[in-house]
C-alpha positions as CSV (number, residue, x, y, z in Angstrom):
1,X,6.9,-19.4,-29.7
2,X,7.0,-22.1,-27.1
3,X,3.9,-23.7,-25.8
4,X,4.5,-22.0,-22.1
5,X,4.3,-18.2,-24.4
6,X,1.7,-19.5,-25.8
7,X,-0.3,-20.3,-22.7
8,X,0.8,-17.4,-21.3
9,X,-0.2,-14.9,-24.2
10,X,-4.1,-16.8,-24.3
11,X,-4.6,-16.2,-20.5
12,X,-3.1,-12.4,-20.6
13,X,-5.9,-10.2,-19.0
14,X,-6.3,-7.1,-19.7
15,X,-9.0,-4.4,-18.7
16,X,-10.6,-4.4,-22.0
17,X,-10.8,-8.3,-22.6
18,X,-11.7,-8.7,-19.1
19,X,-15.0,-10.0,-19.4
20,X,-14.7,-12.1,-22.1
21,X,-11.9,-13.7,-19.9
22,X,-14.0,-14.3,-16.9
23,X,-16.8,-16.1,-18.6
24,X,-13.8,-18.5,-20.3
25,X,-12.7,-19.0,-16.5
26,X,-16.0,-19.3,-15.1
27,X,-16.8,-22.2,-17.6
28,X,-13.5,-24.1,-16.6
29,X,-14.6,-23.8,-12.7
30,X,-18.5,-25.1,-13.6
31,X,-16.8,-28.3,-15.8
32,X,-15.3,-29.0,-13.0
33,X,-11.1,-28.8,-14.5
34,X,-10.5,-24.9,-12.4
35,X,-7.2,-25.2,-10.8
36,X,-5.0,-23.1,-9.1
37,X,-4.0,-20.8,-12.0
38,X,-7.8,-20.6,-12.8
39,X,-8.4,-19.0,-9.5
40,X,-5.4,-16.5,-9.8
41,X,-6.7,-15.3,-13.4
42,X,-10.3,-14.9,-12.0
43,X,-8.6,-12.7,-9.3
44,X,-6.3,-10.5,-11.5
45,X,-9.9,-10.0,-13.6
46,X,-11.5,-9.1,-10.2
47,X,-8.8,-6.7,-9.3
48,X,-8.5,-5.3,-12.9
49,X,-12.6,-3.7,-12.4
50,X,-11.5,-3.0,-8.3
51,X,-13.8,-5.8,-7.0
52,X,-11.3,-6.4,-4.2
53,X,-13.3,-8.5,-1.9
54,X,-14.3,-11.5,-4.7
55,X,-10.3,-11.0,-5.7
56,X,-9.4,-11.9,-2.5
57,X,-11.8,-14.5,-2.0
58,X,-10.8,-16.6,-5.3
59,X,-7.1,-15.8,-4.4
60,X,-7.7,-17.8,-1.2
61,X,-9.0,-20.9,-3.3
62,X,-6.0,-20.5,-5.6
63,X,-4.0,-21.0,-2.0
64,X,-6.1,-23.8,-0.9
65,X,-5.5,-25.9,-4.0
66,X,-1.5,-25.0,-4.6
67,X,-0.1,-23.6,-1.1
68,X,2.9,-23.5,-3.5
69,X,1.8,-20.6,-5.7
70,X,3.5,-17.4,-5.2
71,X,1.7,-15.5,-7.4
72,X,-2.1,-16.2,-5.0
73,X,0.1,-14.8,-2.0
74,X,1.0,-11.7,-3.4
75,X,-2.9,-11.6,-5.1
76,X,-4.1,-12.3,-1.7
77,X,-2.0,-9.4,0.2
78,X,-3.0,-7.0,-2.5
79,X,-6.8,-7.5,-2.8
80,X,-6.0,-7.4,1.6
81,X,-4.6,-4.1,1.5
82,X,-7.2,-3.1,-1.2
83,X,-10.2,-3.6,1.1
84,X,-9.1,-2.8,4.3
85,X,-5.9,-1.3,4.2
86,X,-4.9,-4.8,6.5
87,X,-1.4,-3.9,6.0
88,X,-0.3,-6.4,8.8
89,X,-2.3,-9.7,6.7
90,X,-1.2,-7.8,3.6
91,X,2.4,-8.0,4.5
92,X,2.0,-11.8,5.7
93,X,1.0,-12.9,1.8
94,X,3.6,-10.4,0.5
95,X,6.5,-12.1,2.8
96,X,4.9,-15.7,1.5
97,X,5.3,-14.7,-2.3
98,X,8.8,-13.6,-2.3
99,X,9.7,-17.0,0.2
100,X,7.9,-19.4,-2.6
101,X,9.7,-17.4,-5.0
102,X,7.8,-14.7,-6.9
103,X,9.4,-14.6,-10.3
104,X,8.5,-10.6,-9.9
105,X,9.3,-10.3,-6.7
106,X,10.1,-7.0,-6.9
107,X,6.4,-6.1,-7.0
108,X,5.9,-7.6,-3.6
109,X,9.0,-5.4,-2.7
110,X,7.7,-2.4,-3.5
111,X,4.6,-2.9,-1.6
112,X,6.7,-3.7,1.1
113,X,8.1,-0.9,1.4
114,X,5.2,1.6,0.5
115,X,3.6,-0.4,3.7
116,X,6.6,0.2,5.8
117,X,7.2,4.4,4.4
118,X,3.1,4.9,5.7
119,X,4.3,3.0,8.9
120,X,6.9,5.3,10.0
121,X,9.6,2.0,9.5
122,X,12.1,3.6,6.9
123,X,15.2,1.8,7.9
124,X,13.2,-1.1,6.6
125,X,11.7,0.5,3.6
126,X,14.6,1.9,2.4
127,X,16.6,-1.7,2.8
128,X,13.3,-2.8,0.6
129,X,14.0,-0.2,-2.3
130,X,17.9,-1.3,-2.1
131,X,17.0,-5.3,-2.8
132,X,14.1,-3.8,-5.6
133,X,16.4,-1.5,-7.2
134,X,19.7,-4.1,-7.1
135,X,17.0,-6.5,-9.0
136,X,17.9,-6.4,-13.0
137,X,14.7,-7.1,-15.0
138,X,13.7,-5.4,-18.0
139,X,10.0,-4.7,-18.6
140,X,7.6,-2.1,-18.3
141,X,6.4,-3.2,-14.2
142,X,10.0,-2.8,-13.5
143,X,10.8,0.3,-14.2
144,X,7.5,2.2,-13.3
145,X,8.3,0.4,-9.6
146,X,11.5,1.8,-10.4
147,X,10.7,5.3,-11.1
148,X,8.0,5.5,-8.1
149,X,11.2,4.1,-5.8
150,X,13.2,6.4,-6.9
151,X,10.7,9.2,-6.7
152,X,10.0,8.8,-3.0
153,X,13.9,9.3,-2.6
154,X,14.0,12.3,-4.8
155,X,16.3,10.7,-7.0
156,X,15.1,12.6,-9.9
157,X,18.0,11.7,-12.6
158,X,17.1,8.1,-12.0
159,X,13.4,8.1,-12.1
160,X,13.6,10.0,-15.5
161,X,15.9,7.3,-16.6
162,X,13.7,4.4,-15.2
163,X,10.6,6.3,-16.4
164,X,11.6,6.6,-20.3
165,X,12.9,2.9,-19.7
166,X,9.0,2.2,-18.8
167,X,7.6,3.9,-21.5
168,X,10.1,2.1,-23.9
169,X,9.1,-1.2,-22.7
170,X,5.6,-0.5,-22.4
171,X,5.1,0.1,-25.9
172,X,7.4,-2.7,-27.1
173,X,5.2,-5.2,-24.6
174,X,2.4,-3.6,-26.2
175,X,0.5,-2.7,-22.8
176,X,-2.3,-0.7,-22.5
177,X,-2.3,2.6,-23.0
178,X,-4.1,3.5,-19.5
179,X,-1.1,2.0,-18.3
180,X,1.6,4.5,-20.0
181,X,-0.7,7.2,-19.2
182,X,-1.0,6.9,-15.5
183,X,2.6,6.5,-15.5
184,X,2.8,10.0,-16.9
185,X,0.2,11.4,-15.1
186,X,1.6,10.5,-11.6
187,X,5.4,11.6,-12.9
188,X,4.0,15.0,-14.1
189,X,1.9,15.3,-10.6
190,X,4.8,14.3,-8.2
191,X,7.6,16.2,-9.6
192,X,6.4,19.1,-12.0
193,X,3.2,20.1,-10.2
194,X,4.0,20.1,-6.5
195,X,5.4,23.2,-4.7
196,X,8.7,24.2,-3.5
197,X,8.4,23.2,0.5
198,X,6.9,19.5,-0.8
199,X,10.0,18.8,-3.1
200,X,12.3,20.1,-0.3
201,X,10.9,18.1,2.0
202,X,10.5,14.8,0.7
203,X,14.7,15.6,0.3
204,X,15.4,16.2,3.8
205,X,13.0,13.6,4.6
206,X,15.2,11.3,2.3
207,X,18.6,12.6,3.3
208,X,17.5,12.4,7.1
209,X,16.1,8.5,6.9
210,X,18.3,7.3,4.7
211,X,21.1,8.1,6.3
212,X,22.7,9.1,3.1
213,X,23.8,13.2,4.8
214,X,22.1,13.4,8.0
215,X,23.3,16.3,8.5
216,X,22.2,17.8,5.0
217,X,19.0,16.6,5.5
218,X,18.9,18.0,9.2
219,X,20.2,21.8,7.6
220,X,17.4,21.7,4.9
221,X,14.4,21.2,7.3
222,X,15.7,24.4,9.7
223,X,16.0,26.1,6.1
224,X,12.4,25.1,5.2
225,X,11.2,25.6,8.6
226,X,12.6,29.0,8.4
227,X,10.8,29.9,5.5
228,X,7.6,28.1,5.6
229,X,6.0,29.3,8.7
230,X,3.1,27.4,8.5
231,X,4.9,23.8,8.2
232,X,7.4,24.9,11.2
233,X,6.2,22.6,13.4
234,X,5.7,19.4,10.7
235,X,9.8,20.2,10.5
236,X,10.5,20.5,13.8
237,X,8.6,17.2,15.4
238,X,10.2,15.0,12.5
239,X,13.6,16.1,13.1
240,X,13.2,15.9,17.5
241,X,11.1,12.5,16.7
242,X,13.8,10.7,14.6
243,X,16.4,10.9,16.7
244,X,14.4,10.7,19.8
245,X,12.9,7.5,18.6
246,X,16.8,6.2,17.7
247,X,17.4,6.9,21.8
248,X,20.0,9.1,20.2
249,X,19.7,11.7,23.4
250,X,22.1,14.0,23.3
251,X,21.5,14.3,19.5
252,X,18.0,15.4,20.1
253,X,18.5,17.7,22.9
254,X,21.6,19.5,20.3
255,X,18.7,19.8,17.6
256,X,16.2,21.0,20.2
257,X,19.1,24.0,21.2
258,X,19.2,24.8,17.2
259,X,15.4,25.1,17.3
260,X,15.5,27.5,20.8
261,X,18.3,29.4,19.4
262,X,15.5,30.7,16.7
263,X,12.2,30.0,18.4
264,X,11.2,29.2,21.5
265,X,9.2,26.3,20.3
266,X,7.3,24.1,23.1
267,X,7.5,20.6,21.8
268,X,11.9,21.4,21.5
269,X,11.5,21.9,25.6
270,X,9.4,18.9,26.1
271,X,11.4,16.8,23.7
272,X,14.7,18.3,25.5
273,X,13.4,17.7,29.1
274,X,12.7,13.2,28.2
275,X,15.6,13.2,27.0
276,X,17.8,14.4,30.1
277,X,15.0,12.2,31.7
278,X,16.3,9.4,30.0
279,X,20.1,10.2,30.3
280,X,19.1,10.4,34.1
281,X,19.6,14.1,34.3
282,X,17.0,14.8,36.3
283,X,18.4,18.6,37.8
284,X,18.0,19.5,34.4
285,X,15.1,18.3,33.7
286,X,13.7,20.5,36.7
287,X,15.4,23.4,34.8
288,X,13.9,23.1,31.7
289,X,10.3,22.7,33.9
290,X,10.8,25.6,35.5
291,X,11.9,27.8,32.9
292,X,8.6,26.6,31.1
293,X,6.8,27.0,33.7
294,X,8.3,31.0,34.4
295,X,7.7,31.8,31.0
296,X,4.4,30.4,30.4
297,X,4.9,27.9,27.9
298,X,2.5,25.2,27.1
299,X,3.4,21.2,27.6
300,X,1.8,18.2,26.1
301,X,2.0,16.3,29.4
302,X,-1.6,15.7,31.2
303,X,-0.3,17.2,34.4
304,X,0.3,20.7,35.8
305,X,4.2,22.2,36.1
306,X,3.7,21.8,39.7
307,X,2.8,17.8,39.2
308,X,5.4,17.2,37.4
309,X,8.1,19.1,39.5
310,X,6.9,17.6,42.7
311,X,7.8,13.8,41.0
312,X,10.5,15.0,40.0
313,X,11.9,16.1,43.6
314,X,10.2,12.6,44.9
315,X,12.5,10.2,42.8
316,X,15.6,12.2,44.0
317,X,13.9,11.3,47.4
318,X,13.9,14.8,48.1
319,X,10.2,14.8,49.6
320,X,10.3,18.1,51.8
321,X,10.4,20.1,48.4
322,X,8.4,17.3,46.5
323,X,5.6,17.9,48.8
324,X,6.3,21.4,48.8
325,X,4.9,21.7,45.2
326,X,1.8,19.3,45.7
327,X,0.8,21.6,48.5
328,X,0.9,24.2,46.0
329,X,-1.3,22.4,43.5
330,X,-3.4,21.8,46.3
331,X,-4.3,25.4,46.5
332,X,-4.6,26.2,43.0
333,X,-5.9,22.9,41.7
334,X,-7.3,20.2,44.1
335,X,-7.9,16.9,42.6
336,X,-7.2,13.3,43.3
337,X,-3.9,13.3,42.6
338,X,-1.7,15.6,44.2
339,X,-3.0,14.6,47.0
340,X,-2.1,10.9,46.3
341,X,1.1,12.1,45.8
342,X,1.3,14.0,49.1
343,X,0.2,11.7,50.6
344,X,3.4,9.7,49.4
345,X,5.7,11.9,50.7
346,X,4.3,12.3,53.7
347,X,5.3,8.3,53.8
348,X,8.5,9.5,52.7
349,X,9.1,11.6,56.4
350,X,7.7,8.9,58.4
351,X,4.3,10.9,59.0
352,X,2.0,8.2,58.6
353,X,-1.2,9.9,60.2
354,X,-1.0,12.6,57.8
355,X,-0.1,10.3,54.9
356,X,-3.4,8.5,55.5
357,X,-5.6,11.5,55.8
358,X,-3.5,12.6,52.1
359,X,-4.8,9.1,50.8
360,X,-8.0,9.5,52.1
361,X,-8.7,12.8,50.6
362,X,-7.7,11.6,47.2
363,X,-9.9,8.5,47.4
364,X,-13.0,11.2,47.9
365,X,-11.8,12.9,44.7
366,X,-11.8,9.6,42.3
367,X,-12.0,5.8,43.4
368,X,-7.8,4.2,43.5
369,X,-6.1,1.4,43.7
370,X,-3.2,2.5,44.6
371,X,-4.3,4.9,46.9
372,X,-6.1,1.9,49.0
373,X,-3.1,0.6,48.5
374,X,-1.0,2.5,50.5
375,X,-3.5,2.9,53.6
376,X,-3.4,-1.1,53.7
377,X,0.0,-1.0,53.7
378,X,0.4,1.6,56.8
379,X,-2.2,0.1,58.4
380,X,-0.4,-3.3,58.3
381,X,2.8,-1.5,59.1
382,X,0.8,-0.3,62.4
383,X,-0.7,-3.6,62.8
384,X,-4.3,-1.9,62.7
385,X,-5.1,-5.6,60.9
386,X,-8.9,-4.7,60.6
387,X,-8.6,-1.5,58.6
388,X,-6.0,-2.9,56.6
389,X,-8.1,-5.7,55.6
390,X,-11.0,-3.7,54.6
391,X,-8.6,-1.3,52.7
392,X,-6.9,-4.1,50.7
393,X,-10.7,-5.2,49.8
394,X,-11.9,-2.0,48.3
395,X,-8.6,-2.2,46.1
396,X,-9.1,-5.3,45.1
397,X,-12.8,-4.4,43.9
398,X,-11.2,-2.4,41.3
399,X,-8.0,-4.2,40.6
400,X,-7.3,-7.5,40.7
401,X,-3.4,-7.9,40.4
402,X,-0.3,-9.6,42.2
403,X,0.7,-6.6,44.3
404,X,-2.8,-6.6,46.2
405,X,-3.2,-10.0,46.4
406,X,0.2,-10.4,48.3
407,X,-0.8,-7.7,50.5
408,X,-3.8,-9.1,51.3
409,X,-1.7,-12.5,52.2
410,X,0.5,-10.9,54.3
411,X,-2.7,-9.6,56.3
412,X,-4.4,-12.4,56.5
413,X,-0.6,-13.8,57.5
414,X,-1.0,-11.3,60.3
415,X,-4.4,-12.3,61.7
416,X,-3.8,-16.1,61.8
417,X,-6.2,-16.7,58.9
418,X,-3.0,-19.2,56.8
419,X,-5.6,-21.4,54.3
420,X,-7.0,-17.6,53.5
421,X,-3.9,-16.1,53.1
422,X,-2.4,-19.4,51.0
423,X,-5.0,-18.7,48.2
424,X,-4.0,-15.3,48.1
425,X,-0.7,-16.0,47.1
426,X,-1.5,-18.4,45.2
427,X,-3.9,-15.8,43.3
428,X,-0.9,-13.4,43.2
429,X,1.6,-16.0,41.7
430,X,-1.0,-17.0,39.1
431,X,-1.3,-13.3,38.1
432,X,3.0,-12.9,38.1
């Protein structure tokens, strides 16, 4: 046995010769000779009883003394994500370890891409199980990291394989026992225990994510949404979200018509009518509103079918029937906004003194920029300087950005006041 196996069997901690272990580490640190390596011991002795926060704490000292260390990084990220779940620090120390060269790096990996699976990132988790899983080391660590990798991709036939590999090792290496059992344990509980929608899900999931059969993973969560009433809409929303949040359009919209085809589910409208939104379809977006709307179905967005209808008909400039449907919110709802919005459409047709009036009325429902915004700006636009001024001034009281403060130039532009009106654009060009 070398003299580095030698050092490295006398300083093996385990969680049964913990404490013996700590009190030989404590005495190096009072006699003065701790280095590094003492501080990364005292934290694996920390983290083997769960006192994260004094793990993390003597991982930092391991830092400060050897900013080379790879092992305090990945100690440091750990006891990080063990105390407050800091995944965005955690991954900082994890990213440091592998740089510096982590002779496991694989366990940094892995943590990686646990952190970026509960983030919702799986194009990066999965490329961090391919560069774990292309990794050829053989011990016990491995291969549970392994098996739980290949778990979360429902790659049964190679977690058993992995898993056995684990246990082989683990005995050979002569582990703990806690450590084969836990391995057995969370096997047993993922795979054997769990129910028929969880298995077939985390499949489609996988399928779906991976990008390994899209379209095999898209089939199985209509199947299990078919079945499983009660996790329909868990289904449906990942299925309309993925390929939403790829800007893949037309590909959710084609998903949403599978989902209407069955069940007229809400969120498949809402999900259909961004995305013609965001193709720039926007007569079809007033169909889908409408058809809602007709047949009573709910929507996630904050304002009435109305609202949204008459915004709609503004953008295409169309402001007769844009105004058309605030007038009917009016009636049925009156609040700030639709009459802000009337009141822009009004500005639309050239009717100013009604557009005002519109502003007005909305600025007695709820306090608005914007809305003073506008009355400035027709004011100036009717040289009525005075009530443009005062206008601009309440806005500003309740936001102070570039587009009032360039107004409020061009005002002060208007009535002669030029050192006034230079600090306001110079206000407004500070603020971009």
């Amino acid at each position: 046995m070398s003299e580095t196996e030698k050092k490295n069997k006398e300083i093996e901690i385990t969680f049964l010769n913990g404490v013996w272990m700590w009190f030989k580490l404590q005495k190096q640190i009072h006699s003065g000779k701790a280095t590094a390596e003492t501080y990364v011991h005292l934290t694996e002795v920390y983290l083997n009883y769960f006192m994260h926060k004094l793990a993390f704490k003597n991982a930092k000292k391991a830092i400060q003394l050897d900013k080379t260390n790879p092992d305090a990084y990945y100690l440091a990220g750990y006891s990080k994500s063990c105390i407050k779940n800091d995944s965005l620090v955690a991954k900082k120390y994890y990213r440091k370890a592998i740089k510096l060269g982590m002779k496991q790096k694989y366990i940094p990996l892995t943590m990686l891409a646990l952190i970026a699976t509960l983030e919702g990132d799986f194009e990066k988790a999965f490329d961090y199980k391919k560069q774990v899983l292309s990794i050829n080391e053989e011990n016990s660590i491995f291969y549970f990291m392994c098996t739980y990798l290949y778990v979360q991709s429902y790659a049964l036939k190679e977690a058993l394989e992995c898993f056995f590999k684990a246990i082989k090792y683990s005995i050979t290496e002569h582990k703990c026992p806690l450590q084969v059992i836990f391995g057995i344990t969370y096997f047993l509980l993922v795979n054997f225990i769990v129910d028929y929608f969880y298995k077939n899900y985390c499949k489609a999931y996988y399928l779906l994510f991976s990008g390994e059969s899209r379209e095999e993973g898209e089939k199985l969560f209509l199947e299990i949404a078919e079945k499983h009433k009660k996790y329909k809409e868990c289904c449906y929303n990942t299925l309309l979200e993925y390929y939403y949040e790829k800007d893949d359009y037309k590909k959710c919209i084609d998903i949403a018509n599978k989902i209407l085809i069955k069940d007229k589910y809400w969120n498949a409208y809402e999900y259909k009518k961004h995305c013609y939104m965001a193709l720039g379809e926007k007569d079809k977006v007033i169909e889908i509103i409408k058809t809602m709307q007709k047949n009573d179905i709910k929507t996630t967005e904050d304002e009435d079918y109305n609202i949204q209808l008459g915004k709609i008909y503004f953008e295409k400039e169309n402001f007769s029937k844009a105004l058309n449907y605030f007038n009917k919110q009016i009636i049925s709802s009156p609040s700030a906004h639709p009459f802000l919005y009337k009141g822009m459409c009004l500005e639309g047709l050239s009717d100013y003194e009604n557009a005002i009036k519109a502003y007005n009325t909305s600025l007695d429902y709820e306090k608005s920029d914007l809305a003073y915004y506008r009355v400035a700006n027709l004011y100036y636009l009717e040289k009525d300087y005075h009530k443009a001024l005062e206008n601009i001034n309440n806005g500003l009281l309740l936001n102070k950005d570039s587009y009032n403060y360039n107004l409020k130039g061009d005002i002060l532009t208007a009535m002669l006041r030029i050192k006034e009106a230079r600090l306001c654009y110079k206000k407004a060009e500070m603020l971009g």
